[in-house]
C-alpha positions in Angstrom: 97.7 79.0 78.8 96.4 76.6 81.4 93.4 77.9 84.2 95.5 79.3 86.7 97.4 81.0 84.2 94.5 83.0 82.8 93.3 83.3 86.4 90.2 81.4 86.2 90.0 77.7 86.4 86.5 76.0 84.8 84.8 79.2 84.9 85.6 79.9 88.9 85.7 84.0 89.5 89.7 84.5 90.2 88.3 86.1 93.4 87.2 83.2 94.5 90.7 80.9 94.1 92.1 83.3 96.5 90.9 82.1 100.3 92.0 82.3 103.8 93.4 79.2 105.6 91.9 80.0 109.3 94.4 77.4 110.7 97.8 79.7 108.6 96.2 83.2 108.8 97.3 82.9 105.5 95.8 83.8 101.6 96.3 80.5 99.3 95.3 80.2 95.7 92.8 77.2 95.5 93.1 75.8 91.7 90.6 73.2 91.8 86.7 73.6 91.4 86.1 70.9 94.4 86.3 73.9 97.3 83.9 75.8 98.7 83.5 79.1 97.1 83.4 81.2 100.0 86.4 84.1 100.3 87.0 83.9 103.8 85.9 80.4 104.6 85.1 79.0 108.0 86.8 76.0 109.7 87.7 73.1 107.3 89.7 70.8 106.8 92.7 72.3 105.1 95.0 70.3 102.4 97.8 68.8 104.0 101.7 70.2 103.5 103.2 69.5 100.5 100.1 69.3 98.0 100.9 69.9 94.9 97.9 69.9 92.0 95.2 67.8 92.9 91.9 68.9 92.0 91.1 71.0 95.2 94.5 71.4 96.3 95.7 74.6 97.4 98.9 76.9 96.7 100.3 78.4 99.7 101.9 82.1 99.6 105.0 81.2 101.2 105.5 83.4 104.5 103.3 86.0 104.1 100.8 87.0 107.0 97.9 88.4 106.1 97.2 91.0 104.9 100.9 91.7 103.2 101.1 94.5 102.8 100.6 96.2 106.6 103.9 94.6 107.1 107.2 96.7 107.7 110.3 96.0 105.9 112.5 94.1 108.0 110.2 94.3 111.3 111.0 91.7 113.7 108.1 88.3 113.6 105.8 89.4 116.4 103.6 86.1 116.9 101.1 87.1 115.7 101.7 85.5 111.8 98.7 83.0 112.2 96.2 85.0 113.4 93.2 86.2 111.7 93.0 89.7 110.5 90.1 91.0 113.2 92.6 90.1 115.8 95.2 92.5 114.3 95.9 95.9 115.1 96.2 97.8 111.6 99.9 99.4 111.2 100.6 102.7 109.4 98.7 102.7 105.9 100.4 103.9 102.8 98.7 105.4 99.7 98.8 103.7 96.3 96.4 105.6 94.0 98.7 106.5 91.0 98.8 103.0 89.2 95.2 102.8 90.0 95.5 99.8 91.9 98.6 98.3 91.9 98.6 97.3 95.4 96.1 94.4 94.4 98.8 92.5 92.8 101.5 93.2 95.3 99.4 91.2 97.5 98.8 88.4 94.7 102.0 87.9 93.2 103.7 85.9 95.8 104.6 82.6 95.2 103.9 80.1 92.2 100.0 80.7 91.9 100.8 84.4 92.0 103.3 84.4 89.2 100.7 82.7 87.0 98.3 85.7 87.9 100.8 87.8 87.0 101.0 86.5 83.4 96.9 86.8 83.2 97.6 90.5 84.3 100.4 91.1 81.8 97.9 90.5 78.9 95.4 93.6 80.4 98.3 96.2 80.1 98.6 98.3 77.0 101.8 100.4 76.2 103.2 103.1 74.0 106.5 103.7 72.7 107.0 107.0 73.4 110.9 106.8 71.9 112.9 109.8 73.9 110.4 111.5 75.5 110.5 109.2 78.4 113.1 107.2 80.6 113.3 103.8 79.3 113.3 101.5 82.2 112.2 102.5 86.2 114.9 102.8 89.1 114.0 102.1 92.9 116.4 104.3 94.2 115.7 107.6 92.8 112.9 110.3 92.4 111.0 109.8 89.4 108.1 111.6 87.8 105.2 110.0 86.4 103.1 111.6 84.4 99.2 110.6 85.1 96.9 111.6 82.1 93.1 111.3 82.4 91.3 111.8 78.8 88.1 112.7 77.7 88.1 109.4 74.8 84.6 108.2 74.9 85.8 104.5 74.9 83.3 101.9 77.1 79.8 101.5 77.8 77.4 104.2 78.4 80.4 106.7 77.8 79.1 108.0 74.4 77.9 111.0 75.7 80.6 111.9 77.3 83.9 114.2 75.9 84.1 115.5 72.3 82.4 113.4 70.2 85.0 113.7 67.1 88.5 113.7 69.9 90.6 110.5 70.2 91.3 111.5 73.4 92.3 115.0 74.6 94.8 115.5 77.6 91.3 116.4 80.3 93.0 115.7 83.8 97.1 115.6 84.1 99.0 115.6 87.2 102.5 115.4 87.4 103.2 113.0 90.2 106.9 113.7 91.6 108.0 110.8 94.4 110.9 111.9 96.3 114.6 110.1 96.1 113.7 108.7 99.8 110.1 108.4 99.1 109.6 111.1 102.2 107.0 112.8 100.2 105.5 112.7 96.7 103.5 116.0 95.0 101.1 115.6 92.6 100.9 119.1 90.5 97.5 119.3 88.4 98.3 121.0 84.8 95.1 123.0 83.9 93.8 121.9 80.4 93.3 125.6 79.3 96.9 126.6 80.2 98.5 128.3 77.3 101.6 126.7 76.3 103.9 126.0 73.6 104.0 122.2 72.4 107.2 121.1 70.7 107.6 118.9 66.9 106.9 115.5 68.8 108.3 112.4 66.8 105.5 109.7 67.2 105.9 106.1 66.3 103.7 104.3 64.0 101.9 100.8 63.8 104.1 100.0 61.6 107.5 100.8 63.1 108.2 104.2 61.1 108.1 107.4 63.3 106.4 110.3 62.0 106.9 114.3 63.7 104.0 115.8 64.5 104.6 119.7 63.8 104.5 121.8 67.1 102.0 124.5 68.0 102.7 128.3 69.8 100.3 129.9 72.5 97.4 127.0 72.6 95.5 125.2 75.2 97.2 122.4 76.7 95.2 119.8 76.2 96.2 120.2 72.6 99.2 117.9 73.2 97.2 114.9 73.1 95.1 113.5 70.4 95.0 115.9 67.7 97.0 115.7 64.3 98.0 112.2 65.9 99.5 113.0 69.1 100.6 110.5 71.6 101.7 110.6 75.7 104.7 111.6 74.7 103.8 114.6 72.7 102.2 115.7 76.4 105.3 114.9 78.1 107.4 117.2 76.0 105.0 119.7 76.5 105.2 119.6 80.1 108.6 119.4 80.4 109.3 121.9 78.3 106.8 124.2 80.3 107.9 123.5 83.5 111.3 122.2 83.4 110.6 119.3 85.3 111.6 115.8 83.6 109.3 113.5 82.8 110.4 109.5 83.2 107.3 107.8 82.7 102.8 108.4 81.7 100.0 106.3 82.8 97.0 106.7 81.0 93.5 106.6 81.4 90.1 107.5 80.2 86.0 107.9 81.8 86.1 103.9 81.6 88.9 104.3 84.5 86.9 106.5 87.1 83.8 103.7 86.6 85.7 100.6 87.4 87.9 101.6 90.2 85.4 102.8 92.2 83.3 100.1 91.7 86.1 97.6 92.6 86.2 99.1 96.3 83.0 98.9 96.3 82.8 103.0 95.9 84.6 106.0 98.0 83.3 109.0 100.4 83.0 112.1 99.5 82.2 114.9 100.8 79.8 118.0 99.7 79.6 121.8 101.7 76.4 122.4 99.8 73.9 120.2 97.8 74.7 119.6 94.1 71.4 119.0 91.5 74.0 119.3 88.0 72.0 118.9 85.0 75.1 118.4 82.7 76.9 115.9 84.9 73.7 114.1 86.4 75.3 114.6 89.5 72.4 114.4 92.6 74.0 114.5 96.1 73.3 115.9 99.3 75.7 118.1 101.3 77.4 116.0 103.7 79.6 112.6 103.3 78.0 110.4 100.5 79.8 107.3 98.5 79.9 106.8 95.2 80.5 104.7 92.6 80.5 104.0 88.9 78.4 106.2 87.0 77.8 108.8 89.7 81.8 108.4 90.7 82.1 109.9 87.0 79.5 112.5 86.9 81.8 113.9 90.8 84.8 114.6 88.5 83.0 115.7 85.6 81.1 118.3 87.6 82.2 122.2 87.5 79.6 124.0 87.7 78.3 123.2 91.0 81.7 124.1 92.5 83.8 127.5 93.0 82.9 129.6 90.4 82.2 126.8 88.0 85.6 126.8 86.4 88.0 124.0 85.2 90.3 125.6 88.0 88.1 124.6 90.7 87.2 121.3 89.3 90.6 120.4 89.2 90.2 121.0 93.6 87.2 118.6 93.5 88.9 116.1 91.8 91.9 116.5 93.9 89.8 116.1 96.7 88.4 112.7 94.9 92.0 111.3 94.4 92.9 111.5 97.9 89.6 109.8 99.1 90.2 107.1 96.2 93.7 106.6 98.0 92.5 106.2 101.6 89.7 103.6 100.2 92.7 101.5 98.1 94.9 101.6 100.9 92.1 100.9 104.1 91.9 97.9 105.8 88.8 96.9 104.3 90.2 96.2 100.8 93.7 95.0 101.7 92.1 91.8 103.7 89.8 91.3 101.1 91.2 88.7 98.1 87.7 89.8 96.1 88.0 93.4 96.2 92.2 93.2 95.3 91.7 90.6 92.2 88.7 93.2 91.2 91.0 96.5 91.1 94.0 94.1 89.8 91.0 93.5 86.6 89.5 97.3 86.3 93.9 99.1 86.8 95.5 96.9 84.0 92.4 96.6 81.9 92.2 100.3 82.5 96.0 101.8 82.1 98.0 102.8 79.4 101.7 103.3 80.1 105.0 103.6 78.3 107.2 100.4 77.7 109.3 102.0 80.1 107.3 100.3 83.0 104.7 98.4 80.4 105.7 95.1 82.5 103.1 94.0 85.4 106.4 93.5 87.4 107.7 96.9 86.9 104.4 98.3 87.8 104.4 96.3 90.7 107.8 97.8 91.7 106.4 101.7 90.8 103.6 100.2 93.8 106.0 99.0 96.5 108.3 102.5 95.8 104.9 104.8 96.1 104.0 102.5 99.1 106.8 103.6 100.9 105.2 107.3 100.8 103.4 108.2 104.6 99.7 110.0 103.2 100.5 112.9 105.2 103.1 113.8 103.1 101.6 113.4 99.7 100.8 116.9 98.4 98.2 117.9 95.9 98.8 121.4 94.3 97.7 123.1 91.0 100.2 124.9 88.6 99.7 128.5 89.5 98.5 130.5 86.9 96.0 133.7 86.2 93.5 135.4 83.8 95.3 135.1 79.9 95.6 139.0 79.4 95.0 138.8 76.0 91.5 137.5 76.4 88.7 140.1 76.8 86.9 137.4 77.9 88.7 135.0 80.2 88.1 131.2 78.9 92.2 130.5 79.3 95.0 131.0 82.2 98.6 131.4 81.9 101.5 130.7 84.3 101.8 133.0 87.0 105.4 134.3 86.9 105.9 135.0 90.5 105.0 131.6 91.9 105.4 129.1 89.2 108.8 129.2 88.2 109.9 128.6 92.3 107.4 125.4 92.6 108.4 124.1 89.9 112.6 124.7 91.3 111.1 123.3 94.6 110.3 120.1 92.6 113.0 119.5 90.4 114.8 119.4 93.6 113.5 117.0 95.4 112.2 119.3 97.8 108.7 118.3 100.0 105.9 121.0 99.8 105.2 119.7 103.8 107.5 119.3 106.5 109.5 116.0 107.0 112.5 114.6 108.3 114.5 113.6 105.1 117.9 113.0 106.9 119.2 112.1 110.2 121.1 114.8 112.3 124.4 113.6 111.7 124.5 113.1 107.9 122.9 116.4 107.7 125.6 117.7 109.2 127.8 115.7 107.4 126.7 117.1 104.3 126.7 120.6 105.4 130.4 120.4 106.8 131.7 119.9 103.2 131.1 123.3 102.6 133.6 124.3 105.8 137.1 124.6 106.0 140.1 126.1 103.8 139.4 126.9 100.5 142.4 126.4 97.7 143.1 129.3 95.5 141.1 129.2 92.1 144.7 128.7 89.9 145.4 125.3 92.0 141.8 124.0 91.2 142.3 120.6 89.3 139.3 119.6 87.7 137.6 117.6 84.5 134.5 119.2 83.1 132.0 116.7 81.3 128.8 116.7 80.4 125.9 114.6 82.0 122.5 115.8 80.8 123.2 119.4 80.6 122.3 120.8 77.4 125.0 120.8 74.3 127.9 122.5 74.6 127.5 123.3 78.3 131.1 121.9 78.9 132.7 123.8 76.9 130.9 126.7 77.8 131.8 126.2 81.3 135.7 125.3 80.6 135.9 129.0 78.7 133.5 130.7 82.1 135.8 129.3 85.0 139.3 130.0 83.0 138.7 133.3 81.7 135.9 134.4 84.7 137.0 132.6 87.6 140.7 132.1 87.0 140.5 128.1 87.4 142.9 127.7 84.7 143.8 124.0 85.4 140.8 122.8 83.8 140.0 120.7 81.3 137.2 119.5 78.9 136.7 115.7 79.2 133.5 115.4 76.9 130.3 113.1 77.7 129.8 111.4 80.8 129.1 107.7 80.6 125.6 108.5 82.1 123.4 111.0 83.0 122.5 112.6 86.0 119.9 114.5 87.6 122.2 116.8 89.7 125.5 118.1 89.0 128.0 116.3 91.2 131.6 116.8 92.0 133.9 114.3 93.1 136.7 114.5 94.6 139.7 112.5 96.8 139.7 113.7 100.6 143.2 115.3 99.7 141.8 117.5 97.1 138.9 118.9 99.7 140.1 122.5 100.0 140.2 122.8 96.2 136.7 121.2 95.9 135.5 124.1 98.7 136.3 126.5 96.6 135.2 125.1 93.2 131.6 124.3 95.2 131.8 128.4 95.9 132.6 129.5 92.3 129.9 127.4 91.1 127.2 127.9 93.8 126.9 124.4 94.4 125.6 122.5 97.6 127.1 120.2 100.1 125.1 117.7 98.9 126.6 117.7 95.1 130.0 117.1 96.5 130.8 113.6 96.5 133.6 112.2 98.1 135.6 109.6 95.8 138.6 109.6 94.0 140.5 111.8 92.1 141.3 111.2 87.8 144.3 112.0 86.1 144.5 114.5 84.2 146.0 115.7 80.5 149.3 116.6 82.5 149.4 113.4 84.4 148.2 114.9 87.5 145.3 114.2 89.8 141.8 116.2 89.3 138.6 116.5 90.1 135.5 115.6 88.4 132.8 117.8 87.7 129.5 116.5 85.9 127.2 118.7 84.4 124.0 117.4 85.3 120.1 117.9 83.7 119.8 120.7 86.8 122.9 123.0 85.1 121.5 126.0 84.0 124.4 127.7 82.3 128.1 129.0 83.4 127.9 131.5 86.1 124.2 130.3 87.0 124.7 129.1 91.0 123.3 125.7 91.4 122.5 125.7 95.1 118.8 124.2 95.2 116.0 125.5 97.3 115.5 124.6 100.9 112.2 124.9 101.7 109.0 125.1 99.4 107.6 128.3 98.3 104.8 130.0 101.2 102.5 130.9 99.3 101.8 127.5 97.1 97.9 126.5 98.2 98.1 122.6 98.6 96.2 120.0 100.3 97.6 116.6 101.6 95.8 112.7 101.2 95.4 112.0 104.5 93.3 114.7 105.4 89.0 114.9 104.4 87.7 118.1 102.5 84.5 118.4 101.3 84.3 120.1 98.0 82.4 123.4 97.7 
């Protein structure tokens, strides 16, 4: 591939092909070695229109003000496109943490010189076929979960001493990142490694195209599901789906290495101590107060329990929650979007960094997964922990399992879509809208018309619910119409505006909200006639079980959101 392409061009830093035209306001990728190396140059005399690749030459961004990415979608031009970025006013800043860095390349792959980069990038990323247990490609407009696992694998320098010496890589740090349908709100849900769980047979592919099963385990730590007996992602995906009931689309992996070389990148993050920390396991030094940190010492902050709480992995998990959130304000400040250095650096350390599925292996589906998690205001990006207590069966408590009373409802509240703070997710009018379905005449149950398939429920749920609502509800005009030809999230029912008062009082039989009833057309049936359709969706949760989803999150769920400062303690 030619210079450009690998993102250096006769040993040039790609930091330094990325400069700021003072007379455009504008980022351009200089190819040639001829320019001055300086980032944010002063006056000179800029190459004229239309150069193409002459040594020194420049590739202009096309219409893109700097920085980008402070930009609203679809604001109106301003004036303001060619001036420098001291004499802006920042706009509202949006968090970008979860593909460690993604936003770098947002800003650098516009334009011909940034497609090149894009290609250097493409080479960093690693993947892993994780077959079923994951959604195989990435859609903008829905909610998606994204699995985020941080390992103990004592890969890169000076990591040696770090993890279990004889581990390829146990399951350390895992949050469960869950962005909303209209990227309202996101929640990130930290899974304790000592949780006891069951993990399911997980079919693993092999180097050389063969897949293998990996034999399950009953009542063992989670961070089992990773690494040992030959355990991939998606052996930890199964095993947090099957625990929580909350589908998994997609994993990004990490290890130490990770924590090192994003911080670094930014140049380091604050954080922020109640009491002084002298750890002789971690290293960690740090006075109480704000401090920043960076590389090693960033590492030794998340390692660290037994400063904190009452040195448990519980209240680690808090610190490093804590961490995340400040990691997130530093990606998405002002200080590192204007800078072209500090973007191509966290461009280098995230793909260099990241495992993910094939799913979203591509640089330019990542790059979609960052302008869909860009969209999300800090304020409303949650962090919460799995609630759990003491194992019983321990006389001496070293593991936790779920906590009956509050899990099961935050992990409804997710699978729903529904935002652990407040926000506005729909204007007055379709609210009501939606909420009006549910009003007016209802049809007796013998005149209900409808098709029963299945569309992610589990097998045999059609049936089972043809047998429920003929011989327990009386909806005798029903049929069985087998598979959908996709799956879906939520059960749905559609129906033609004539066939309203019979979908009322299918929508009461079944429990179901306004929101699942979708006004469409109506099918024919096995007599000829017109009928609804109702599609069993990955939410069904057998005949007779209401589907209405939750409102509002659960009280009583301790959480803390990314735009707010803590200090750890």
């Amino acid at each position: 591939m030619d210079a450009p392409g690998r993102g250096r061009s006769e040993g040039m830093d790609p930091a330094d092909q990325w400069v700021l035209n003072p007379e455009t306001g504008e980022y351009e990728l200089r190819s040639g070695p001829s320019a001055p190396r300086s980032a944010v140059p002063g006056p000179r005399r800029s190459a004229p229109p239309g150069t193409d690749g002459a040594a020194g030459a420049r590739t202009r961004i096309p219409g893109r003000a700097v920085p980008p990415p402070r930009g609203r979608r679809g604001a109106p031009d301003d004036g303001r496109r060619g001036r420098r970025p001291a004499q802006r006013k920042p706009k509202a800043k949006r968090a970008l943490l979860w593909t460690g860095g993604t936003m770098a390349f947002v800003v650098l792959a516009t334009g011909a010189g940034g497609c090149l980069y894009l290609e250097h990038l493409e080479g960093n990323v690693t993947t892993t076929d994780v077959g079923g247990a994951g959604r195989g490609d990435f859609r903008r407009d829905e909610a998606f979960n994204i699995l985020v696992i941080g390992t103990d694998k004592r890969t890169g320098e000076g990591n040696e001493g770090y993890g279990d010496k004889n581990s390829a890589g146990h399951a350390d740090t895992t949050v469960l990142l869950h962005v909303s349908e209209d990227r309202s709100n996101a929640t990130a849900l930290s899974i304790p490694r000592d949780l006891i769980v069951d993990i399911p047979d997980c079919p693993t592919r092999q180097e050389d195209g063969t897949e293998r099963v990996v034999p399950g385990l009953q009542g063992v730590r989670f961070n089992r599901s990773l690494g040992e007996a030959g355990r991939d992602p998606g052996c930890t995906m199964l095993t947090v789906e099957q625990a929580t009931g909350i589908p998994v689309d997609h994993f990004m992996m990490a290890d130490f290495n990770a924590v090192k070389t994003l911080t670094t990148a930014v140049d380091g993050i604050p954080v922020c101590l109640e009491h002084p920390v002298d750890d002789e396991e971690s290293k960690l030094r740090l006075p109480a107060g704000e401090s920043t940190v960076e590389g090693e010492q960033a590492l030794a902050f998340v390692r660290t329990r037994h400063s904190f709480g009452n040195q448990g992995d519980l209240d680690r998990i808090k610190v490093q929650q804590h961490f995340l959130a400040s990691l997130m304000r530093k990606m998405s400040s002002s200080d590192t979007l204007t800078s072209p250095a500090k973007l191509v650096k966290l461009a280098e350390a995230a793909t260099k960094a990241l495992t993910v599925d094939t799913g979203i292996g591509r640089v330019s589906t990542l790059k979609d997964v960052a302008l869909e998690l860009k969209k999300v205001p800090p304020k409303n990006i949650s962090f919460t922990t799995v609630p759990v207590k003491d194992n019983p069966a321990e006389k001496i408590k070293a593991t936790v399992v779920l906590d009956e009373s509050k899990a099961p409802r935050l992990f409804e509240a997710i699978r729903n879509d529904v935002s652990l703070t407040e926000v506005k997710r729909r204007k007055k009018k379709e609210k009501d809208a939606v909420a009006a379905r549910l009003k007016g005449e209802k049809a007796p149950a013998s005149e209900v018309r409808v098709q029963v398939l299945n569309g992610g429920a589990p097998s045999g749920s059609a049936q089972e619910t043809l047998r429920w609502l003929q011989v327990e509800e009386g909806v005798t005009k029903s049929e069985n119409a087998g598979n959908a030809d996709e799956d879906l999230k939520k059960t749905t029912l559609e129906y033609a505006p004539d066939q309203a008062a019979q979908a009322r009082r299918l929508a009461d039989i079944l429990g179901l909200s306004g929101s699942a009833m979708k006004p469409g057309e109506s099918v024919t049936n096995a007599q000829g006639l017109p009928a609804m359709t109702l599609i069993l969706g990955e939410d069904f949760k057998g005949a007779g079980v209401p589907l209405t989803p939750p409102d509002k999150a659960p009280d009583d769920i301790e959480k803390s959101t990314a735009d707010k400062v803590e200090c750890a303690s």
